[in-house]
N, C-alpha and C positions, 0 to 999 in steps of 0.2 A: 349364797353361791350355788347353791343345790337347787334350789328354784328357776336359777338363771342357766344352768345345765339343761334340765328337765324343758324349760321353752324351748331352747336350742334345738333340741333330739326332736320335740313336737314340730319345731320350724323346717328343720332336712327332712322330717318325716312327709310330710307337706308337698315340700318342692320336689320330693323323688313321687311321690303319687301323683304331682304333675306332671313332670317331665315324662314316666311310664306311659300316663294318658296321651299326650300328647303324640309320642312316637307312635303309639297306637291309632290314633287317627290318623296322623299322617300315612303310616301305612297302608289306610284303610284308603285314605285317598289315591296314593297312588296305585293300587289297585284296580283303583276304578278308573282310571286314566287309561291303565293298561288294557282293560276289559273295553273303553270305550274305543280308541284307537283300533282295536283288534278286526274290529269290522269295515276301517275307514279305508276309502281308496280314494279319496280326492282332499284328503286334511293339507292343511297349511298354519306352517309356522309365522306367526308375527314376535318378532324377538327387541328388544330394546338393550339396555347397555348395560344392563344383569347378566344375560347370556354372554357377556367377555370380559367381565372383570374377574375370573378364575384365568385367564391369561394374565392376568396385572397389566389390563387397561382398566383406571379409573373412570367411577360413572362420573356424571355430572352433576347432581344435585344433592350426594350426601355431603359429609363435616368434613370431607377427605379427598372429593369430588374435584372436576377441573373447577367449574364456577368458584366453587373457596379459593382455590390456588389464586383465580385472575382477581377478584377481588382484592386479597391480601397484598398481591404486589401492583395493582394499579388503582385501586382506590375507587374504580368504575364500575357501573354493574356490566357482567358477565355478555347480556344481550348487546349491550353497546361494542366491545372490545368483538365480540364473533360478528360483526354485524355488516355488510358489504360496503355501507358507508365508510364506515372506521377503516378498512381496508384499505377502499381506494384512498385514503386522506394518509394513512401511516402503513404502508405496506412492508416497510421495517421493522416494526413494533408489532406486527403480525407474524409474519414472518418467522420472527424471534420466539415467539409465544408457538407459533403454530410447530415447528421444527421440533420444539422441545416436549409439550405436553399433548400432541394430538395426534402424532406418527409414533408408532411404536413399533420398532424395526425388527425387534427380536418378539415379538408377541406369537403364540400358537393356537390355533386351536384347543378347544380344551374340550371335555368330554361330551358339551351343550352340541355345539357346533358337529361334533363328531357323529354325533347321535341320529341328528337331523341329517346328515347327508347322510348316513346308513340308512334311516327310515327313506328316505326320497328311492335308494336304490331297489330297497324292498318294495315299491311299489305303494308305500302307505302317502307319503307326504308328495302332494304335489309343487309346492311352490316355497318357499322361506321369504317372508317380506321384513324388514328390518330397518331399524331409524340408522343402527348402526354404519360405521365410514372406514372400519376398521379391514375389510375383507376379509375373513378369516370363515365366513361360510365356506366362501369361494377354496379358500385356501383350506378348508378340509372335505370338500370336494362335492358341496350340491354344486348342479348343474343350471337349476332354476333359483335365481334370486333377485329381487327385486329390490335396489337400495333406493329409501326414499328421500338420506340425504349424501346421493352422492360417494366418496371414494377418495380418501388420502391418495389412493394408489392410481388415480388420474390428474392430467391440470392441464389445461390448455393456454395460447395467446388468448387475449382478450382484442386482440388488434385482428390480429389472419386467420384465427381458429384454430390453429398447428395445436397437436394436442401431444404432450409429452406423458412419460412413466415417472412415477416418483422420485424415481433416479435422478431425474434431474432437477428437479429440487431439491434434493438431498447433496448431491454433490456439486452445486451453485456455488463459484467462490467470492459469491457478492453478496450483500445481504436479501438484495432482490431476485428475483431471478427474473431477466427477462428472453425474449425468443429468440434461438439463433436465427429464425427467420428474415424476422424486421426489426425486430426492438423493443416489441409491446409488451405489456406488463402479462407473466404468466398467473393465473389465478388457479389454484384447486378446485379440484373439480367436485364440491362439497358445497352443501346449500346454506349461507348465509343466514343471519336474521337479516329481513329487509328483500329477502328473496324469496319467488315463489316458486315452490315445488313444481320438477319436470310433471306434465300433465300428462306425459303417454305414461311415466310410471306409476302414477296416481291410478289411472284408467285400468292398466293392469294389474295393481293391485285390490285396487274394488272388485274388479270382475274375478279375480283367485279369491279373495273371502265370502262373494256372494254364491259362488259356486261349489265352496267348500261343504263337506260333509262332516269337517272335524275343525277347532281351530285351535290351536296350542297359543297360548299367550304366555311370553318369557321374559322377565328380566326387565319390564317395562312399569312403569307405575301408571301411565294410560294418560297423562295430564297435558303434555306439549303436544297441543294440534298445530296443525289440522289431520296430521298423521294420525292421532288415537281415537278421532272421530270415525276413522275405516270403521272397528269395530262393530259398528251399528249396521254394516251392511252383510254379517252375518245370518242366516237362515239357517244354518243346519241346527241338530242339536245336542252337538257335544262340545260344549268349552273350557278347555281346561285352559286355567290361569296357575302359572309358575312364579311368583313372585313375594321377597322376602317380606314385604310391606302391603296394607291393602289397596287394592285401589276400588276405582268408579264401579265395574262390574261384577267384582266379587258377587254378589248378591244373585247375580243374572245367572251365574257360572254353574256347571254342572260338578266340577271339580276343581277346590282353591289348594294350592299349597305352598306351604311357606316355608322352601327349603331353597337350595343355592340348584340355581339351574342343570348343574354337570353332574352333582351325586343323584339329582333325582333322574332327571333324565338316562340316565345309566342302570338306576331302578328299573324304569319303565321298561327300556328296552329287554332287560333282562326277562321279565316279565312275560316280553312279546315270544323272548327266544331268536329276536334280530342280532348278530352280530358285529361287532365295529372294533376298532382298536381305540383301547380306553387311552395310550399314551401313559409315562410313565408315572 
């Protein structure tokens, strides 16, 4: 029993000389975030769906992710069911699914979001580019954003082009909603699988990261293109990747860190001496 003690005490001894290490790096990295930023005046943010799940919007691809949820209750893969096909075939069975797990009514900004529109105002970040559909850049107040799939908080006719506010999708007493126009089916204005990316948003996305002197990489794992292939048309040399998992460019990266995008970024800023309201 005294031997099995003794490993014990040798084994917490262990993980707190890890854990010490570890915060220790990480500090050191954010640091250097800090230091690297301090000089930039044309950085831009690339953010994926890390940067708003400290709002309680779920990501996509973990155990907890929407893809599990669609899977578990329709037995289909995830690409299918988001897919513009599937749509047009069951606009009920989207509808349903969409209402419930991909509009989050009460969602806020959290301190990621927050942060970036404070750096934009400071003059540091030019641009925030995002796979994200959530708004909530918007809604903590950058002025430049560039969504490259789209916007819960838009939908148009697919018939006349009439383009409504989420409001009315939300408040639709049918399971479909379609246009007080004419009639035709209203579709969200968010990019399908089976769909291809708006190309003037593509165009000014590449031209904000080719021009960038900084690029903040947040909350993304880099993997669903064509969107994470931006990346490559980087030239500056400062890239800080913010993300809990590794991805493709770690390696490339001037700084990795694997912390939750709202306490670091809250770091950094501090750091800079920018101010923002952290929210409760």
């Amino acid at each position: 029993m005294k031997e099995m003690c003794n490993i014990s005490v040798i084994f917490n001894s262990i993980a707190e000389r890890q854990n010490s290490r570890m915060k220790k790096e990480s500090s050191a990295q954010i640091e250097k975030a800090a230091e690297l930023l301090r000089g930039a005046r044309r950085a831009v943010a690339f953010t994926g769906a890390g940067a708003s799940t400290e709002s309680g919007i779920p990501d996509f691809r973990s155990s907890k992710g929407v893809f599990s949820n669609l899977e578990k209750r329709f037995e289909l893969p995830p690409e299918e069911i988001l897919s513009y096909g599937y749509f047009l075939e069951n606009p009920a069975t989207f509808y349903a699914f969409y209402r419930k797990n991909l509009v989050h009514l009460d969602a806020e900004p959290n301190e990621c979001h927050r942060a970036l529109a404070a750096l934009e105002r400071a003059g540091i970040l030019a641009a925030v580019i995002t796979q994200n559909i959530d708004n909530l850049h918007q809604k903590a107040g950058s002025r430049t954003v560039m969504e490259l799939h789209g916007s819960v908080g838009r939908c148009y006719c697919m018939h006349c082009r009439k383009r409504f506010g989420l409001d009315f999708i939300m408040g639709f007493n049918v399971d479909v909603p379609q246009c007080d126009n004419c009639g035709g089916l209203v579709k969200p204005d968010v990019v399908m699988y089976g769909e291809r990316l708006d190309q003037e948003v593509i165009s000014s996305s590449i031209d904000a990261i080719s021009s960038a002197d900084a690029l903040i990489v947040i909350g993304t794992s880099l993997v669903v293109h064509p969107a994470a292939g931006m990346i490559r048309h980087f030239r500056g040399r400062r890239l800080i990747m913010i993300n809990k998992s590794p991805t493709p460019y770690d390696e490339a990266a001037d700084v990795v860190i694997s912390e939750s995008a709202g306490k670091t970024m809250k770091k950094i800023l501090s750091l800079l001496g920018v101010h923002f309201e952290t929210g409760s």
